[in-house]
Steps between C-alpha positions, in 0.01 A plus 500: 500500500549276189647675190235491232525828256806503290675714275763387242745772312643349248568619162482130326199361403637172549580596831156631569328198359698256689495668870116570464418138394690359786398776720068491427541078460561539917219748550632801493368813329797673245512866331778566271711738410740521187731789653592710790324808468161288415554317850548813685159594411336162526655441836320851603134423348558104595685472753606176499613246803844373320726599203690294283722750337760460160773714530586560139260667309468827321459826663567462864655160612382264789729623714406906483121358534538298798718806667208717398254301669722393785465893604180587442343498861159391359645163298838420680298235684458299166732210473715491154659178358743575228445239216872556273687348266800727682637229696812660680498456818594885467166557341327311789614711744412858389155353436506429808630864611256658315178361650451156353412211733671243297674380197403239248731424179322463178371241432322495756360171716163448529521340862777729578304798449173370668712409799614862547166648396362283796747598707459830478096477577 
């Protein structure tokens, strides 16, 4: 099934702004979220089909949030791209260890980004 509902943590509004305009400009419908705690409770009312998720923010990072939902039996099956401007390849990794699906560097590609949305649907 074709990803169409996603959410995007991030705590810039720059961010925000430019992953939902390249995001809804290719059809798909986008909820945001400025921290982790407020996605936790979005992605239980909402439950959306993909996250793109910052890791630095206030409060609890990316990384705790995408563990979080990685082990909750009733959202584990929802894919998580990190979107970071943490580009270690150190940093990559433990996203990857903690849930996430994949890794995109900040900024991130337009047609990169579609590409692994797609493949993931």
């Amino acid at each position: 099934m074709a990803i169409q509902r996603i959410l995007i943590v991030d705590d810039s509004p720059t961010e925000r702004y430019y992953l939902n305009d390249i995001l809804t400009r290719n059809g798909y419908t986008v909820t945001v979220a400025e921290s982790g705690e407020e996605a936790l409770i979005k992605i239980k009312t909402d439950k959306p089909e993909l996250i793109l998720m910052d890791v630095v923010m206030p409060g609890a990072n990316g990384f705790q949030v995408t563990r979080s939902i990685a082990r909750d039996p009733e959202l584990k099956d929802v894919p998580i791209i990190i979107c970071s401007s943490k580009n270690q390849e150190t940093d990559r990794i433990w996203g990857l260890r903690q849930g996430a699906r994949d890794y995109l560097v900040k900024p991130v590609d337009a047609a990169e980004l579609l590409a692994k949305i797609a493949a993931l649907g």
